[in-house]
Backbone as a printed PyTorch tensor [residue, N CA C, xyz], in Angstrom:
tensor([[[ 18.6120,  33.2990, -83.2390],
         [ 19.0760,  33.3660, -81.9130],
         [ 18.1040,  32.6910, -80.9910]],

        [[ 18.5740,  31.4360, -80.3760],
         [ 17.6720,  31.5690, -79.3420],
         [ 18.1680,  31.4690, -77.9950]],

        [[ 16.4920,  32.4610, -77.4970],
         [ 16.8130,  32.7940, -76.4090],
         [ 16.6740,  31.4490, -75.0680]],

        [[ 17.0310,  31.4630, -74.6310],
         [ 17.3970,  30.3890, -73.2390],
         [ 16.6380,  30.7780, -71.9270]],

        [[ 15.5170,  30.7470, -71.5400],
         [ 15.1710,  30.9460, -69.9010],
         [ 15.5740,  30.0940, -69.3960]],

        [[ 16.4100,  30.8090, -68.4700],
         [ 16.7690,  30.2480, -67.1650],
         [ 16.1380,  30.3560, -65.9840]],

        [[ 15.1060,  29.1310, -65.3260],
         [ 14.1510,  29.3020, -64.5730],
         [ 14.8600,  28.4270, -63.6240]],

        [[ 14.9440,  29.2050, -62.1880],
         [ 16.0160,  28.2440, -61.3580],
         [ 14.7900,  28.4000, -60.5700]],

        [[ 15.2520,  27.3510, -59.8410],
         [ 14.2780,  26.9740, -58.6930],
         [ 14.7440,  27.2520, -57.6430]],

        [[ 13.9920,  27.3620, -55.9350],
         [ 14.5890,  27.7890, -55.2170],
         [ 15.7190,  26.6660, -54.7540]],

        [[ 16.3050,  27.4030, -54.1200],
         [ 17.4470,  26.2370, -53.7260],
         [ 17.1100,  25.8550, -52.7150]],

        [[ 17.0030,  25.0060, -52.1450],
         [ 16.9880,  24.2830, -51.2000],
         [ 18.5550,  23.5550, -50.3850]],

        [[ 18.7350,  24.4540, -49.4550],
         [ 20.0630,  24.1280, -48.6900],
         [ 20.0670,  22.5180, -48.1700]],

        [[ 20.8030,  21.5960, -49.0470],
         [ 20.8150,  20.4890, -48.5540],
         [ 21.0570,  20.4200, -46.7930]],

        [[ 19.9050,  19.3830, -46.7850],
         [ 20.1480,  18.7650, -45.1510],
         [ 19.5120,  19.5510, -44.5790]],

        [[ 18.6990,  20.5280, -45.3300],
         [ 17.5320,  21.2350, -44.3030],
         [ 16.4710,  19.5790, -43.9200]],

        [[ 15.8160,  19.3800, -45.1180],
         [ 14.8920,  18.2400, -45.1960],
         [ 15.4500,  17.2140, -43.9380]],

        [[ 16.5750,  16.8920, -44.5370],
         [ 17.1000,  15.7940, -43.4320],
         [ 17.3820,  16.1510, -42.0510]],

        [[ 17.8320,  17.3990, -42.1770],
         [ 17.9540,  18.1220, -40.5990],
         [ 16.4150,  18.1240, -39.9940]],

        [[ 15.3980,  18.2640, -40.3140],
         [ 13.8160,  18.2430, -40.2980],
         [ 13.9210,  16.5190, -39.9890]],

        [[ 13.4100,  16.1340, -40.4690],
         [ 13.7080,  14.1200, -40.7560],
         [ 14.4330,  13.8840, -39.3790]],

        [[ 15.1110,  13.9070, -39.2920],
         [ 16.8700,  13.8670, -37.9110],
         [ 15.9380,  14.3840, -37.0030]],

        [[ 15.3500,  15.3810, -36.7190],
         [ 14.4780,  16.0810, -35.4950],
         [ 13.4370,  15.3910, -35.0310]],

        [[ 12.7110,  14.5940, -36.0480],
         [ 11.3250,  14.0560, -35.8220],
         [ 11.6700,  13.1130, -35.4140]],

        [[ 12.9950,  12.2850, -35.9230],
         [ 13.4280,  10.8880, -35.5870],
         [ 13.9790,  10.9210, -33.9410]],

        [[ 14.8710,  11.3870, -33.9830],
         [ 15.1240,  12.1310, -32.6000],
         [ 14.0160,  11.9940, -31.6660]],

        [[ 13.1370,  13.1160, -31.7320],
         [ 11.9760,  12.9390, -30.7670],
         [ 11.3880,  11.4260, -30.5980]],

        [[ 10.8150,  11.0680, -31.6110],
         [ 10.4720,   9.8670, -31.5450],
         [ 10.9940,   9.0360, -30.7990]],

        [[ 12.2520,   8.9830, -31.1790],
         [ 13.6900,   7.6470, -30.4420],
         [ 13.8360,   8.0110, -28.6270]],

        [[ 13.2950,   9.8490, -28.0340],
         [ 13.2550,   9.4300, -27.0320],
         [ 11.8460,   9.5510, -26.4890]],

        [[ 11.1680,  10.0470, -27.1920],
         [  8.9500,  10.0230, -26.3500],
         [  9.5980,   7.9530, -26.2080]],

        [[  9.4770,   7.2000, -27.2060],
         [  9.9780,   5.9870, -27.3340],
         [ 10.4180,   5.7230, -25.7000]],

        [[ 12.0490,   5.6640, -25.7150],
         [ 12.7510,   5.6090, -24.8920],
         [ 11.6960,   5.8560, -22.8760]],

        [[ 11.7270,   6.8990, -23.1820],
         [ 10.7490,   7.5110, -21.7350],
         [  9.6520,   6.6390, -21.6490]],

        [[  8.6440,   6.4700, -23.0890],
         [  7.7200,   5.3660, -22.3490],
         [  8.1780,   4.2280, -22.2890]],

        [[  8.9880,   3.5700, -22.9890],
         [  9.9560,   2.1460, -22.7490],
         [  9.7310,   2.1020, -20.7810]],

        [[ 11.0180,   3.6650, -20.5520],
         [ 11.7500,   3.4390, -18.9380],
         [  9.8930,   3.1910, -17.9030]],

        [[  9.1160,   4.1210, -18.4350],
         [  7.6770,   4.4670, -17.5960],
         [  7.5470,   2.8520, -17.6650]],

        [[  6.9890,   2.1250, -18.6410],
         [  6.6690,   0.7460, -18.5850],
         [  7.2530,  -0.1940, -18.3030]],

        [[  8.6360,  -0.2530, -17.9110],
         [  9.6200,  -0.9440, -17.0690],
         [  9.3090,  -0.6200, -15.3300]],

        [[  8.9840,   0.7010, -15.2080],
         [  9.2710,   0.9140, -13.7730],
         [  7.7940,   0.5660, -13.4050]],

        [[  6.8120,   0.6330, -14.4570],
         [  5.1910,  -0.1580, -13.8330],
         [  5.2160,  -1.4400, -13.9040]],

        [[  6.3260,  -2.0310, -14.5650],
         [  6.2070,  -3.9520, -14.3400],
         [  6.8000,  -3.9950, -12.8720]],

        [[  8.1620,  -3.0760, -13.0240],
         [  8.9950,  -3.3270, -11.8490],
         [  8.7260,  -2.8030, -10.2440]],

        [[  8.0500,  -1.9270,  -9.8420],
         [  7.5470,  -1.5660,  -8.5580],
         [  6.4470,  -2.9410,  -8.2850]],

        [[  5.6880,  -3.3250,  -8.7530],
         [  4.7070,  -4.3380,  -8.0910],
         [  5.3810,  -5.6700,  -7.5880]],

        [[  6.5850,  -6.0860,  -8.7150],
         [  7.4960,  -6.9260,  -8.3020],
         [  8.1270,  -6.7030,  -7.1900]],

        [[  8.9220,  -5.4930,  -7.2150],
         [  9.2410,  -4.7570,  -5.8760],
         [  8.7950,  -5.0430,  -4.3280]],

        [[  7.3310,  -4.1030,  -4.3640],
         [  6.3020,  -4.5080,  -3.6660],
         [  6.3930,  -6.2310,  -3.3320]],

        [[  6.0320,  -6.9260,  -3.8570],
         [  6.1700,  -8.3510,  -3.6590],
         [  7.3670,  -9.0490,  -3.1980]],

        [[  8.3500,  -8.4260,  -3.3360],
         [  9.6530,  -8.9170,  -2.6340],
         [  9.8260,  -8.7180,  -1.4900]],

        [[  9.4480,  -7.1130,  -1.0520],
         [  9.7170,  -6.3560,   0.0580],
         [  8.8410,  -6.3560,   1.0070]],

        [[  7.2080,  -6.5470,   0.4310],
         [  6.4920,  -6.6000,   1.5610],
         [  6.7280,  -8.0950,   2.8150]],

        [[  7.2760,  -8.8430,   2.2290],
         [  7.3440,  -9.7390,   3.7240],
         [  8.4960,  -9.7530,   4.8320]],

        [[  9.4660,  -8.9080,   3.9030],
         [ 10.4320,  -8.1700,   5.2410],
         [  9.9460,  -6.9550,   5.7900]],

        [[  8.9820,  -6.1190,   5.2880],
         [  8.0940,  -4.9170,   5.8740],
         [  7.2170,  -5.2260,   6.9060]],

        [[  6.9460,  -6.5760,   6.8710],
         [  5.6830,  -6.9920,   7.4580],
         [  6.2240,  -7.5560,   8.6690]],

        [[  7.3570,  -8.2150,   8.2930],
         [  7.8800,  -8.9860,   9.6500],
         [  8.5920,  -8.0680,  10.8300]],

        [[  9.2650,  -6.9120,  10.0980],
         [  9.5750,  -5.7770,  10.6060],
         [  7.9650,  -5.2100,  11.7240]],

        [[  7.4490,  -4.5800,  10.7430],
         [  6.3870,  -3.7230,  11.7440],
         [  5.5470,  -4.9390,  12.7600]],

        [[  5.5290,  -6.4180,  12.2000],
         [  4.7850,  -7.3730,  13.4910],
         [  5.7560,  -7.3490,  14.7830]],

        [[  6.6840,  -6.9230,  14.6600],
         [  8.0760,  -7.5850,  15.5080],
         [  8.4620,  -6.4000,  16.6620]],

        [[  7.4570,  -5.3420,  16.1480],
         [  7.8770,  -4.0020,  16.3530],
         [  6.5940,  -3.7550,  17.3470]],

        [[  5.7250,  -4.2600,  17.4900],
         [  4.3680,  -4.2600,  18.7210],
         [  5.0720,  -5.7210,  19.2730]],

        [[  4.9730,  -5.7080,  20.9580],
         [  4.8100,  -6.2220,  21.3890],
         [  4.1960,  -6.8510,  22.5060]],

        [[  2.6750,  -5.8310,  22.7650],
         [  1.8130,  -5.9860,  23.4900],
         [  0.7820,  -4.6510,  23.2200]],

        [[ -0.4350,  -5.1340,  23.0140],
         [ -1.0960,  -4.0040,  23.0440],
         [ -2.4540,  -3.9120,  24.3500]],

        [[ -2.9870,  -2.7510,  24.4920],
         [ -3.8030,  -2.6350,  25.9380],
         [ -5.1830,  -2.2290,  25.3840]],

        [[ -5.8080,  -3.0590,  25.7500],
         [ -7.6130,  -3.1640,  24.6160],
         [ -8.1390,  -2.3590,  26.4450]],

        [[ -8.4840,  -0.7990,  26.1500],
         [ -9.1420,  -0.4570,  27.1030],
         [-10.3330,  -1.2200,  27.2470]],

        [[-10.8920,  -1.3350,  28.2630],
         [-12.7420,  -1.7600,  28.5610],
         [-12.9470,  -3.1220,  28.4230]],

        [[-11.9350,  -3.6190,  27.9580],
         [-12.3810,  -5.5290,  27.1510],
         [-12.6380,  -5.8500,  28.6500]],

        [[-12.1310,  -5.7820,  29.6060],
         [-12.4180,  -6.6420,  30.7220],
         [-14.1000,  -7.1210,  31.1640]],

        [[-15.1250,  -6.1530,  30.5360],
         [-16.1920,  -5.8900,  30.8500],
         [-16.5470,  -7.1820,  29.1170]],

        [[-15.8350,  -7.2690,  28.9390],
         [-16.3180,  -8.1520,  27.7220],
         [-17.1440,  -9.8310,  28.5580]],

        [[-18.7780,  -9.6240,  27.9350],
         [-19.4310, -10.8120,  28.5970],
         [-18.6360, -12.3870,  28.3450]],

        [[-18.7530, -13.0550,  29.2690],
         [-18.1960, -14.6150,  29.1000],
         [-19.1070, -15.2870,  27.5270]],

        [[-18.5930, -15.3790,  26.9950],
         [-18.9440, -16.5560,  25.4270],
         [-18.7650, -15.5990,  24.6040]],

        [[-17.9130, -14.4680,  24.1920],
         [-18.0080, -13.4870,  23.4060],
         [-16.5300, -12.9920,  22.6460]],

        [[-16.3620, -12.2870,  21.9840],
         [-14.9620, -12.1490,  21.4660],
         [-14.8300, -10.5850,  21.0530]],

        [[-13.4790, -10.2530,  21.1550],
         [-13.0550,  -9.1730,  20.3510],
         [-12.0900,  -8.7020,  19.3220]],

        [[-12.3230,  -8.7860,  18.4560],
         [-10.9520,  -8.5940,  17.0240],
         [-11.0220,  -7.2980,  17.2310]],

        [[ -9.2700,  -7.4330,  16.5650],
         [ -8.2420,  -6.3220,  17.0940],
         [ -7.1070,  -6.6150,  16.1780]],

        [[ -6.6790,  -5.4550,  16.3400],
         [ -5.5420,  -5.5740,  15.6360],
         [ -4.4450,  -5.9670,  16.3470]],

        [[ -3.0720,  -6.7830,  16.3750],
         [ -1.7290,  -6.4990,  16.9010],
         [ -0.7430,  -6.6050,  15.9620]],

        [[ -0.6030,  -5.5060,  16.0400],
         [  0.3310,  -4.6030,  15.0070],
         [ -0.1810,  -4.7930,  13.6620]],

        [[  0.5260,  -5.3960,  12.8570],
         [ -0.5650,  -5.5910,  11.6410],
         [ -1.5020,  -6.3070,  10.8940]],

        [[ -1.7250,  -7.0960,  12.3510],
         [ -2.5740,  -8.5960,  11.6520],
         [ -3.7140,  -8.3530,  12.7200]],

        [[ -5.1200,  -9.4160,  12.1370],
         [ -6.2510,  -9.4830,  13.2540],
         [ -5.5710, -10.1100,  14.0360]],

        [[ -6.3190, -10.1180,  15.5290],
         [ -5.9950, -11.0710,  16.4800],
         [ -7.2710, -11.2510,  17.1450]],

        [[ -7.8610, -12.6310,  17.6210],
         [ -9.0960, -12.2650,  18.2660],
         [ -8.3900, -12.5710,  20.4060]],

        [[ -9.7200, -11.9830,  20.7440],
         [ -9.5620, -11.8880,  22.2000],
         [-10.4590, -12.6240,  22.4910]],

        [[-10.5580, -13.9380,  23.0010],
         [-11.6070, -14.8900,  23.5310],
         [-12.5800, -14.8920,  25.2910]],

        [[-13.2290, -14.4300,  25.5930],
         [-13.8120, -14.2080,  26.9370],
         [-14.6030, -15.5330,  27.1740]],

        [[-13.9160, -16.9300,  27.4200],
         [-14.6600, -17.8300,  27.5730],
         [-15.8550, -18.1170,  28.6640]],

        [[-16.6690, -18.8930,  28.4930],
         [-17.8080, -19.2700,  29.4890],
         [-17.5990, -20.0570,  30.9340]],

        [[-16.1350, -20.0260,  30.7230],
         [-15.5060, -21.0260,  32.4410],
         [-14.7730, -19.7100,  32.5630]],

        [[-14.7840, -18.4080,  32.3260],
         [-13.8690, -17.5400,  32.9180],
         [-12.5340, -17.4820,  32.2760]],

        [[-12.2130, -18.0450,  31.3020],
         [-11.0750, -17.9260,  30.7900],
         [-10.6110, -17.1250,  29.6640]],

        [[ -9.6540, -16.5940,  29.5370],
         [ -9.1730, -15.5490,  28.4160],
         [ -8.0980, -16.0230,  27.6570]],

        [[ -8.2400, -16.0790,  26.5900],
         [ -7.8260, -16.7530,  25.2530],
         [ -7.4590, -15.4160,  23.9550]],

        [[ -5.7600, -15.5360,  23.9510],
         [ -6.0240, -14.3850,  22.7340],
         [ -4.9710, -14.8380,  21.6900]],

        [[ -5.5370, -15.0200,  20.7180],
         [ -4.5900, -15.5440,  19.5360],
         [ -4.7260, -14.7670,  18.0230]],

        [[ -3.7310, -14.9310,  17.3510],
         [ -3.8290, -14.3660,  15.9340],
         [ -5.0540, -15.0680,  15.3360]],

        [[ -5.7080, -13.9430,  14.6570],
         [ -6.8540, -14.1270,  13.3520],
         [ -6.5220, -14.9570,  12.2520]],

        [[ -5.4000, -14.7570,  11.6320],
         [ -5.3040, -15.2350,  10.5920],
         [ -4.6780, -16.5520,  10.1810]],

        [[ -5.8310, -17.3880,   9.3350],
         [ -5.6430, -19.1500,   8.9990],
         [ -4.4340, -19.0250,   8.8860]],

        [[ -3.7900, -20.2110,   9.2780],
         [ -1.8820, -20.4550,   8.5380],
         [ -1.9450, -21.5610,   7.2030]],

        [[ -3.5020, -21.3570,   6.9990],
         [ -3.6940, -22.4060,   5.5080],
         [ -2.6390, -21.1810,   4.8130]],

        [[ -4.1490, -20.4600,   3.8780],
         [ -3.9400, -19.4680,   3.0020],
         [ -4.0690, -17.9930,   3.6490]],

        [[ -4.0630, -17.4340,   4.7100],
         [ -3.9880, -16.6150,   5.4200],
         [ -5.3140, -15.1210,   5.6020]],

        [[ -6.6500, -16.0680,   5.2010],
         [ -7.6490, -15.5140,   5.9800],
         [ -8.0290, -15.3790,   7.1440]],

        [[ -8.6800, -14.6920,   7.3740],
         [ -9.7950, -14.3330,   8.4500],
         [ -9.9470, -15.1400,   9.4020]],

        [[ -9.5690, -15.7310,  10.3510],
         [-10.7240, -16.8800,  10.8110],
         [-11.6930, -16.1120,  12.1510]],

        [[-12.9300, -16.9460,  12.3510],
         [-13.6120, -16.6030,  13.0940],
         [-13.8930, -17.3310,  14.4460]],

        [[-14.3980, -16.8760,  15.5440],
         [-15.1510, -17.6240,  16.5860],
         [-16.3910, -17.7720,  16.5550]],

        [[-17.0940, -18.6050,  16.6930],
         [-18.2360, -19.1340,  16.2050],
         [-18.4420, -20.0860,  18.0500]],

        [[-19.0450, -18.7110,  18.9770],
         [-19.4010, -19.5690,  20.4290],
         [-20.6230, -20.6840,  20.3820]],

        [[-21.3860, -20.6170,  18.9080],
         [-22.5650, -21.9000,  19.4140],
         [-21.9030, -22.8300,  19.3190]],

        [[-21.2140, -22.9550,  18.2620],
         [-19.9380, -24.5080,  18.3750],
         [-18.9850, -24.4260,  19.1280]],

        [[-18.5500, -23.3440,  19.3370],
         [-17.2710, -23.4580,  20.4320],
         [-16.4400, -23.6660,  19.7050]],

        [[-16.0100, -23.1200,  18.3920],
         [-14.5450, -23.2260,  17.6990],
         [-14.0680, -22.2330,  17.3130]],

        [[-13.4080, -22.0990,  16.5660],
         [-11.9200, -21.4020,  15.5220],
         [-12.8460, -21.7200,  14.4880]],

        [[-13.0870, -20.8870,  13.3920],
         [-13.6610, -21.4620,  12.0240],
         [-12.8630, -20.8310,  11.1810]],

        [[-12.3880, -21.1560,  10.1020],
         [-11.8520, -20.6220,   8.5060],
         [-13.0430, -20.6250,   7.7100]],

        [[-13.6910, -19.5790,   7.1000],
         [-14.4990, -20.0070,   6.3530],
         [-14.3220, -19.8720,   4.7920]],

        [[-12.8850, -19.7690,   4.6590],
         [-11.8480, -19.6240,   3.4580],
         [-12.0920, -21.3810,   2.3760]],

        [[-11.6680, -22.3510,   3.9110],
         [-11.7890, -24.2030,   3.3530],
         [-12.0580, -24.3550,   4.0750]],

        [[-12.6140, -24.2090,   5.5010],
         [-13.3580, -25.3490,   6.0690],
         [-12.1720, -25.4220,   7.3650]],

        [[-11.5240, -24.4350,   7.7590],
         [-10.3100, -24.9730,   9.2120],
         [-11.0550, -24.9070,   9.7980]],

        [[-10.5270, -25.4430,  11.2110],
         [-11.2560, -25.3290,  11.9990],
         [ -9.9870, -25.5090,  13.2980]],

        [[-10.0610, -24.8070,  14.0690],
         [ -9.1630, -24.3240,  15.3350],
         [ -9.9940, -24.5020,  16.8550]],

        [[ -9.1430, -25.3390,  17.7410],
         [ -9.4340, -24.8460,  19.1620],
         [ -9.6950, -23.5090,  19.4610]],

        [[-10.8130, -23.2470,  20.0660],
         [-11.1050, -21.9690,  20.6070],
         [-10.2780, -21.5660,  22.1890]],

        [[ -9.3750, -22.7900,  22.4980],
         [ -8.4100, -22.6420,  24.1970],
         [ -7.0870, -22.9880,  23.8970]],

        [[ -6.8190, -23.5870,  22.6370],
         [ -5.2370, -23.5260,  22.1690],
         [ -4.7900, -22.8970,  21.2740]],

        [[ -6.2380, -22.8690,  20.0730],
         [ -5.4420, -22.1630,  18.5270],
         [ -4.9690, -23.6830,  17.7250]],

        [[ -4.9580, -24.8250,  18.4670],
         [ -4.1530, -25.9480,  17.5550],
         [ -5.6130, -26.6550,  16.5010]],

        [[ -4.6980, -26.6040,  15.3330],
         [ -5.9850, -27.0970,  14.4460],
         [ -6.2790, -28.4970,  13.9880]],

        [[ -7.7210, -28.3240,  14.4650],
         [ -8.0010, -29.4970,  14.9560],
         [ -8.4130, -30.1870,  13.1410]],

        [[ -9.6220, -29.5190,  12.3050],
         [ -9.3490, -30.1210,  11.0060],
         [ -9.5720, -28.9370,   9.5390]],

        [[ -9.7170, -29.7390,   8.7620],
         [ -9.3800, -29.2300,   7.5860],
         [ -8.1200, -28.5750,   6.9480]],

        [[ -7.5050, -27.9190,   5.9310],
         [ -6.4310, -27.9640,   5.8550],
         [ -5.1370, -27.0260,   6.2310]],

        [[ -5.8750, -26.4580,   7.4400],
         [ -4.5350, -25.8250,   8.5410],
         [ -3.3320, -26.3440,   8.6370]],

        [[ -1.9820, -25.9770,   8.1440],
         [ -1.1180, -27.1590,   8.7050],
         [ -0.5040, -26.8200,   9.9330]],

        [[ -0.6290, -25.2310,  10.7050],
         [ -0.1920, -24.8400,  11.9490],
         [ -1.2230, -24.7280,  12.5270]],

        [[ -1.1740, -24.3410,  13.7490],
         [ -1.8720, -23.8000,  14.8120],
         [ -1.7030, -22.5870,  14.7530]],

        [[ -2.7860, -21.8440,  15.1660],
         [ -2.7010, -20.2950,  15.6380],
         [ -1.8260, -19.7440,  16.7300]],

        [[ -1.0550, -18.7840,  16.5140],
         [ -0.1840, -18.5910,  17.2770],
         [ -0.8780, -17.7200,  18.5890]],

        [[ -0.4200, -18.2490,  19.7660],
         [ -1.1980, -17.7920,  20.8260],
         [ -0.6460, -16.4400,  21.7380]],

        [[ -1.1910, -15.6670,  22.3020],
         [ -0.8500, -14.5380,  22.9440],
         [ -0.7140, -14.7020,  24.5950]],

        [[ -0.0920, -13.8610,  25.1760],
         [ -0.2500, -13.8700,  26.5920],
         [ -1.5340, -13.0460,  26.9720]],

        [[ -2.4960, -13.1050,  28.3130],
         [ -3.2460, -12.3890,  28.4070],
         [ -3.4390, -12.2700,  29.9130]],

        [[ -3.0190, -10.9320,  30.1420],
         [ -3.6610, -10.2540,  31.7390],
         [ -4.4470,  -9.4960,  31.8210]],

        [[ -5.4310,  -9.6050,  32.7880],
         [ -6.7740,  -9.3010,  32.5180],
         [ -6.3250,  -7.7190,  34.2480]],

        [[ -6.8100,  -6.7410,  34.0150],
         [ -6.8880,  -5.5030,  35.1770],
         [ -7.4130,  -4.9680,  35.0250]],

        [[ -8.2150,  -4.3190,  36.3450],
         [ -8.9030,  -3.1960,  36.0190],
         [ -9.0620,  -2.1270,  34.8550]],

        [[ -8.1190,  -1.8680,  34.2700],
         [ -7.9840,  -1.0030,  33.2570],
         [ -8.2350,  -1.3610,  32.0390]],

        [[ -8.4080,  -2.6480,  31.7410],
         [ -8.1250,  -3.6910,  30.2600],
         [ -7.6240,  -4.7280,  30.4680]],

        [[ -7.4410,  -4.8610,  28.8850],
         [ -6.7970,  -6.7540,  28.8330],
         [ -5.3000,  -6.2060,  28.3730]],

        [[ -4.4560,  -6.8710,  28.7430],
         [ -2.9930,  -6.5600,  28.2880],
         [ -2.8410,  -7.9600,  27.3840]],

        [[ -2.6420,  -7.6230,  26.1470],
         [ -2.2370,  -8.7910,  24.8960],
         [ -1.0420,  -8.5720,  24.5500]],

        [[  0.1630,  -9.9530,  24.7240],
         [  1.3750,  -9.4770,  24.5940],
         [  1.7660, -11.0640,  24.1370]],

        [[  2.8280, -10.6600,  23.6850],
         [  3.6670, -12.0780,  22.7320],
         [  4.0190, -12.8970,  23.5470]],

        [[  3.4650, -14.1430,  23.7420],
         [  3.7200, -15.8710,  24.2330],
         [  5.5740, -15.6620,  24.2640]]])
């Protein structure tokens, strides 16, 4: 006679394993997915940004249209004051014949800084080399292709009133 052991093993309910497998895959397919959308929306906001900021900008410049520099009046003849109007520099010129001069800061090359520089008596870029009238803003050399856009200026007791030409 022989005897026969029957040694069963446990059973294992098909599609547990794969139901396990299916779960991990799952997760994966969306952690995946979510950082996919995260790294789309960090390419895509800076692009954003770059589209939108020059209708933002033209908006809030458009939106001042005169500002009141308390005390400048006391500003000595050959001297200057940067300022803001609205969102760009602007300088305020107190010339040496008595005259007041107020125009935007920024080159219309590549759109730095520019400065007044009273031992020469100019407009300087020190970005390339512009160089601007210090009584018109029109540029006289290097590679400016506009002139500085110029401001109105009334001078009163109270301040200088800087307001759009």
């Amino acid at each position: 006679m022989s005897s026969h052991i029957l040694i069963e093993e446990p059973r294992v309910t098909p599609g547990i394993e794969q139901q396990a497998e299916a779960k991990t895959r799952r997760a994966f397919l969306i952690a995946a997915g979510v950082a996919g959308a995260c790294y789309a929306g960090a390419l895509a906001y800076p692009i954003y940004r770059y589209l939108a900021s020059p209708v933002e900008s033209a908006q809030s410049e458009a939106a001042v249209t005169e500002v009141t520099l308390k005390d400048a009046q006391k500003l000595p003849p050959g001297s200057v004051l940067m300022f803001k109007f609205g969102t760009r520099p602007a300088l305020l010129i107190h010339h040496v014949d008595d005259r007041w001069v107020s125009m935007t800061a920024v080159c219309t090359h590549l759109g730095c800084t520019v400065q007044y520089e009273a031992q020469a008596d100019r407009i300087h870029c020190s970005c390339h080399g512009g160089v601007y009238n210090p009584y018109t803003g029109a540029n006289v050399s290097g590679p400016p292709p506009k002139p500085l856009k110029q401001f109105k200026v009334a001078v009163n007791e109270a301040g200088v009133l800087v307001s759009r030409a």
